[in-house]
Backbone as CSV, one residue per row, in Angstrom:
resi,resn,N_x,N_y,N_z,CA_x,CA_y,CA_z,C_x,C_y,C_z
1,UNK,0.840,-1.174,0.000,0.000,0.000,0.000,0.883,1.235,0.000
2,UNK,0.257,2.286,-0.674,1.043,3.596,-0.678,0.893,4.424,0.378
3,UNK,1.554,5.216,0.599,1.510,6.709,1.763,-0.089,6.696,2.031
4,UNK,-0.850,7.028,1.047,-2.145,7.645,0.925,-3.073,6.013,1.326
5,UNK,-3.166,5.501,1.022,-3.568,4.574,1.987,-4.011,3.533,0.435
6,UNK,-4.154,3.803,-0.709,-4.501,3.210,-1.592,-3.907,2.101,-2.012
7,UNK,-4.068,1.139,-2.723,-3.231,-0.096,-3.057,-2.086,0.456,-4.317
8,UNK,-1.177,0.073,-4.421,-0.467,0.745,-5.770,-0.927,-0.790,-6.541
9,UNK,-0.489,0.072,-7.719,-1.023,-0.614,-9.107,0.353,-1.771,-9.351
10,UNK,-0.086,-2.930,-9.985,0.798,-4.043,-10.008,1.958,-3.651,-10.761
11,UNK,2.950,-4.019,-10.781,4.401,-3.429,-11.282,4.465,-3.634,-12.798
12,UNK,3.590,-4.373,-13.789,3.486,-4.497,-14.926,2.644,-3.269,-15.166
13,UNK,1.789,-3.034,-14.621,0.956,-1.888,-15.050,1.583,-0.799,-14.938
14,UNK,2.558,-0.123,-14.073,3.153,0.683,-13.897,4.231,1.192,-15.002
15,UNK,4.619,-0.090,-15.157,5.910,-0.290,-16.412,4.900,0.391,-17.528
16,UNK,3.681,0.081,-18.277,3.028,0.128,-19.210,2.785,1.382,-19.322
17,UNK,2.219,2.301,-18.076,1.771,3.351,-17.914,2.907,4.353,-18.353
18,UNK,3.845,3.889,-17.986,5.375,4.666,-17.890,5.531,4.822,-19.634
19,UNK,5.349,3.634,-19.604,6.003,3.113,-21.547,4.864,4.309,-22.706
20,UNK,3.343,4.326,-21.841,2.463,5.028,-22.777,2.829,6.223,-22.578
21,UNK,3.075,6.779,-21.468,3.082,7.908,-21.293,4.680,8.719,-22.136
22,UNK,5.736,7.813,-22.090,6.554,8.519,-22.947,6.952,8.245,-24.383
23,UNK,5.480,7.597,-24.861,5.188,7.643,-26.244,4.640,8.682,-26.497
24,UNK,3.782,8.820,-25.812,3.061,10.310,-25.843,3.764,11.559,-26.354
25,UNK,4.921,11.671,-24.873,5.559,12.993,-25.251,6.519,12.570,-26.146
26,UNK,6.863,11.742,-26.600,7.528,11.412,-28.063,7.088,11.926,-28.941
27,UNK,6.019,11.532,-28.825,5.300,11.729,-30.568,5.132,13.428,-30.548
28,UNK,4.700,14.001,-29.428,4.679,15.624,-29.295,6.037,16.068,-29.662
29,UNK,7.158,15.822,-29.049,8.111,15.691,-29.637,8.650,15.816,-30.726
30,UNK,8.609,14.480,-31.700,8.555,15.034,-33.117,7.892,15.612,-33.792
31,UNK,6.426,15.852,-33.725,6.273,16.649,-34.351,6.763,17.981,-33.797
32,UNK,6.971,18.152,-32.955,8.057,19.938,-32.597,9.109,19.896,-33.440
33,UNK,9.871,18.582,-33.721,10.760,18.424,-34.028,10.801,18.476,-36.192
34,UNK,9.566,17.964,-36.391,9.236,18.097,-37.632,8.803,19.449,-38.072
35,UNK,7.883,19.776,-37.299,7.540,21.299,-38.037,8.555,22.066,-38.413
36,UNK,9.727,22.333,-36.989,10.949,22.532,-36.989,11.627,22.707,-38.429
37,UNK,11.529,21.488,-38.858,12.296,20.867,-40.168,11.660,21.529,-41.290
38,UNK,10.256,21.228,-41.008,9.447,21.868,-42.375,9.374,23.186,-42.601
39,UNK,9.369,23.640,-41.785,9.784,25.076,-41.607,10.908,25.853,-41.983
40,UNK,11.889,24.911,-41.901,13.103,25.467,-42.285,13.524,24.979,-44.061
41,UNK,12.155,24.210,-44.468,12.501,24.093,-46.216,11.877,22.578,-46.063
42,UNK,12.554,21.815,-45.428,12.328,20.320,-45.884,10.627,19.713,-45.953
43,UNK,10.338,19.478,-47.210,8.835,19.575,-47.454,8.249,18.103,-47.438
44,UNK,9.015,17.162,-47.027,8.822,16.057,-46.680,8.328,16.245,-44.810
45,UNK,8.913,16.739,-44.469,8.207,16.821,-42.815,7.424,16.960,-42.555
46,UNK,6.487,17.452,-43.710,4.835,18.090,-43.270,3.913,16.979,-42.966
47,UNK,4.257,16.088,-44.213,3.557,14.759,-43.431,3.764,13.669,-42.615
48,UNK,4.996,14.295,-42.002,5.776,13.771,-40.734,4.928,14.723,-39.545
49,UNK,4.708,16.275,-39.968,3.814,16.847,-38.725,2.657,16.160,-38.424
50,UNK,1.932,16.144,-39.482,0.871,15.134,-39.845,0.727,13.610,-38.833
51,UNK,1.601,12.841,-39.649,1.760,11.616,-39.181,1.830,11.452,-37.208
52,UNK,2.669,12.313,-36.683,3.033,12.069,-35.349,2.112,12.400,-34.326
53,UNK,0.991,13.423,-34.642,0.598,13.224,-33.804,-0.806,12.231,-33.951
54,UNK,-0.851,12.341,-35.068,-2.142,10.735,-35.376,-1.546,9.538,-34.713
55,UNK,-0.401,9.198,-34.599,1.023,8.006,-33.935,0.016,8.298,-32.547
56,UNK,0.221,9.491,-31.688,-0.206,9.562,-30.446,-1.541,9.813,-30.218
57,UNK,-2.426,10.137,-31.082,-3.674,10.143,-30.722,-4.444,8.365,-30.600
58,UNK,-3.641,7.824,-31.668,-3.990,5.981,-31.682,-3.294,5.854,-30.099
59,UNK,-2.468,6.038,-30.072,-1.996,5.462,-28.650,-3.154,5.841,-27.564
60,UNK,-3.483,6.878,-27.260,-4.347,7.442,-26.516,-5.350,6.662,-26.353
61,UNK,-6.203,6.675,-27.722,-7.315,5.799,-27.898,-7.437,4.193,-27.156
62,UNK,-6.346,3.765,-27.782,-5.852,2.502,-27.339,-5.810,2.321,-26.040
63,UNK,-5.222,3.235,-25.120,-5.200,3.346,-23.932,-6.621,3.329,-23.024
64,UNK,-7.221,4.094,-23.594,-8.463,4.367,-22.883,-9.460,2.947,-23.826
65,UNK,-9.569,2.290,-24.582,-10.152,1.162,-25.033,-9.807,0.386,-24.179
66,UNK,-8.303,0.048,-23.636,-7.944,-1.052,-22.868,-8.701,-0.792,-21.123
67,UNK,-8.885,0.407,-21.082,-9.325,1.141,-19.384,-10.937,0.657,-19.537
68,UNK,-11.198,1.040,-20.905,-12.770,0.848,-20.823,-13.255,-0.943,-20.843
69,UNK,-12.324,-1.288,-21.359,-12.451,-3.138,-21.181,-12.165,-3.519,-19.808
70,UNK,-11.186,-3.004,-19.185,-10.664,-3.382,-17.736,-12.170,-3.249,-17.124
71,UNK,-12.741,-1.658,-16.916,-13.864,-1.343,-16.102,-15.400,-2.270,-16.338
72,UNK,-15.252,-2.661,-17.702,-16.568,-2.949,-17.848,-15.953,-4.382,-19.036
73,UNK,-15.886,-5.497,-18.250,-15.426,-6.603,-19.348,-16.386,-7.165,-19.823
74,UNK,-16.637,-7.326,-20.902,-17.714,-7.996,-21.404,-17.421,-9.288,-22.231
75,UNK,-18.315,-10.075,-21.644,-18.463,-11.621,-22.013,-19.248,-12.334,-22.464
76,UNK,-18.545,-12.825,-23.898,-19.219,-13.094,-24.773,-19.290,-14.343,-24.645
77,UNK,-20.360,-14.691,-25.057,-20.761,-16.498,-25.213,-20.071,-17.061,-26.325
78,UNK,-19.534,-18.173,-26.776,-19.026,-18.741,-27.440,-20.811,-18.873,-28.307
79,UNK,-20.063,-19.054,-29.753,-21.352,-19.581,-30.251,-21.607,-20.964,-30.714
80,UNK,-22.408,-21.151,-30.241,-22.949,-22.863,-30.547,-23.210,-23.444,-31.837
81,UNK,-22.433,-24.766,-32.264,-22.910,-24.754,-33.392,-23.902,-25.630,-33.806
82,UNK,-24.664,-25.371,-35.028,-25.865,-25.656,-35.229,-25.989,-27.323,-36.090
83,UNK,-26.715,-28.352,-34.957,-26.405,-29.787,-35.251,-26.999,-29.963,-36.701
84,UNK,-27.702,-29.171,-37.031,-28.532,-29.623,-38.802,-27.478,-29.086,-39.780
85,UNK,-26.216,-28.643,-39.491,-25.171,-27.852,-40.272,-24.625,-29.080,-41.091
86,UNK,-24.846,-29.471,-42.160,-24.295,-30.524,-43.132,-22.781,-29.867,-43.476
87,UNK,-22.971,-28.752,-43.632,-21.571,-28.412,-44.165,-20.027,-28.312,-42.917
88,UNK,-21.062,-28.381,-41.412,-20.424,-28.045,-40.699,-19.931,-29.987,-40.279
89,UNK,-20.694,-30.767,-40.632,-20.486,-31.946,-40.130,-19.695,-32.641,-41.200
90,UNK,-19.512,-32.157,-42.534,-18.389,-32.483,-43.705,-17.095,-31.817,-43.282
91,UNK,-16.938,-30.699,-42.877,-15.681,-30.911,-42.369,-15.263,-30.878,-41.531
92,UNK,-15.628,-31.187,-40.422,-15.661,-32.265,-39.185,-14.654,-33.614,-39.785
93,UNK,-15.969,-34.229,-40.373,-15.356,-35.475,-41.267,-14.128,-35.546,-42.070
94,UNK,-13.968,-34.395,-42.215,-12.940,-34.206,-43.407,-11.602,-33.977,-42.524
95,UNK,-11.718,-33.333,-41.429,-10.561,-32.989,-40.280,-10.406,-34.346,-39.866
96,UNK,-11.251,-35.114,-39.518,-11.071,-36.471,-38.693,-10.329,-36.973,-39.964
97,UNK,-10.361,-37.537,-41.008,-10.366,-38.237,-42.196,-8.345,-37.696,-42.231
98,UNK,-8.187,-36.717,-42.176,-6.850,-35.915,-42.663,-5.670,-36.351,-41.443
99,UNK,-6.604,-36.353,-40.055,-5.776,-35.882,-39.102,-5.963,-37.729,-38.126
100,UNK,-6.180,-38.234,-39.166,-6.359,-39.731,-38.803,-7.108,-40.423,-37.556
101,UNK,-7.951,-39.672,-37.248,-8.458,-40.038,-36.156,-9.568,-40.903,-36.191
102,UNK,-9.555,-41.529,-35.306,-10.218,-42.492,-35.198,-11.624,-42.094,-33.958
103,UNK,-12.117,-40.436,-33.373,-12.610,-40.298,-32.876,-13.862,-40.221,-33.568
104,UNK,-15.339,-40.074,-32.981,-16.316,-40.154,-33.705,-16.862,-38.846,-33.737
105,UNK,-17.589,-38.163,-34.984,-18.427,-36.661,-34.767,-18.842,-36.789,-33.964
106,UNK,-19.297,-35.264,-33.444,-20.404,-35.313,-32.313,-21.642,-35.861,-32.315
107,UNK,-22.192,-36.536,-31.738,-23.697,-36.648,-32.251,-24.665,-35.595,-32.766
108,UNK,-25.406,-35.698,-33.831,-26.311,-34.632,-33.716,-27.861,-35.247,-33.482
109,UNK,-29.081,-33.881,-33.912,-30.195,-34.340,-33.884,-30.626,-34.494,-34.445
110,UNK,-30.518,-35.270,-35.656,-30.924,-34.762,-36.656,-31.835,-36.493,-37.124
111,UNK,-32.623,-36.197,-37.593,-33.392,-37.824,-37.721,-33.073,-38.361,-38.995
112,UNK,-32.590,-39.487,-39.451,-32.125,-40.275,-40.598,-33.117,-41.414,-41.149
C-alpha cells in the first residue's frame, strides 16, 4: 500500500503506464521536431507533422479502449454450433479423415 492509503497498481501496469506515457511525449516531440524541419525548407516533414501526432492520438485511444475493457469486461458467449449444419459436419469429417483419427463426430439431432 502507498503513503495515501490506496493499493499501488501491479508493477506491470506501472511499467506500461510509464512506456504510454513517454510515447506520448515522443510523438509531441517530433512533431516539434518536424515542423521545426518543415519550416526550415524540408517539405517532406509536413507529413511527418501530420503523421506524429495521429502516432499519439492511436496510442491514446488505445489506452483508454484497454481502461474501458478493464472497467466494464464484457463476455461473450461462445457460439454454438448448429447440429442440422451438413456443411459443418463435412468438415468435421474431413478434419477427422486428414488428421487420422479415429474419434467419432459429435452426435447430432438430426433424424435419418
Amino acid at each position: 500500500m502507498s503513503m495515501s492509503g490506496k493499493p499501488k497498481p501491479p508493477r506491470s501496469d506501472r511499467f506500461w503506464s510509464r512506456l504510454i506515457l513517454f510515447g506520448i511525449f515522443f510523438c509531441i516531440f517530433m512533431t516539434w521536431v518536424e515542423y521545426g524541419r518543415a519550416r526550415g525548407g524540408n517539405q517532406r516533414s509536413w507529413s511527418y507533422v501530420l503523421e506524429w501526432p495521429v502516432l499519439g492520438g492511436i496510442t491514446i485511444w488505445m489506452v483508454w479502449r484497454v481502461n474501458q475493457e478493464r472497467k466494464n469486461p464484457t463476455i461473450r458467449e461462445p457460439e454454438q454450433d448448429d447440429p442440422n449444419d451438413a456443411g459443418l459436419r463435412e468438415w468435421r469429417a474431413y478434419v477427422n479423415r486428414e488428421q487420422g483419427s479415429k474419434i467419432d463426430p459429435p452426435a447430432t439431432n438430426q433424424d435419418t
